[in-house]
C-alpha positions, 0 to 999 in steps of 0.5 A: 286897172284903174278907169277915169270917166266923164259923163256929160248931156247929149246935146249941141253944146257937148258935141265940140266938148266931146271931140275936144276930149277925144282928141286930147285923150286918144285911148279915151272910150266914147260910150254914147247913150240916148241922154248922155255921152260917158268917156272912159280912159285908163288911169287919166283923163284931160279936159284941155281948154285950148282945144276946146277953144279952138273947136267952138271959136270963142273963150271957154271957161272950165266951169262951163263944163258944170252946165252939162256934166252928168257925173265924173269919177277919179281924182280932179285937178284942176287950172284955168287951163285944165281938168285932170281926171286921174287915180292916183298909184 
């Protein structure tokens, strides 16, 4: 098996971000620590912009992911549209 993950602070700003990735990625775990909130997926893991979006009402830019991300691990692609977490085969 080969798990991806996100780690990101625990605080107002993440909570949409959190819900958009578990929307988007419905096999995703949430482990929900006192600072930080890490979520786990098998074999990949999207963080879509869009749905971020459509969660905080305003423009979101991917690279405002870097204000809050704690850690991250597997393969990272990356568009204006998306953050892919994956392991390849």
């Amino acid at each position: 098996m080969s798990t991806v993950f996100i780690a990101l602070q625990a605080n107002e700003d993440t909570r949409p971000i959190i819900e958009a990735i578990t929307a988007d990625n419905p096999h995703a775990v949430v482990n929900q620590q006192p600072a930080m909130v890490k979520i786990d997926a098998e074999h990949s893991l999207v963080v879509r912009r869009q749905t971020i979006e459509e969660l905080i009402g305003r423009d979101f830019d991917l690279q405002e992911l870097q204000i809050n991300l704690i850690t991250l691990s597997g393969h990272v692609d990356e568009t204006d549209d998306e953050l892919t977490l994956h392991w390849n085969a």
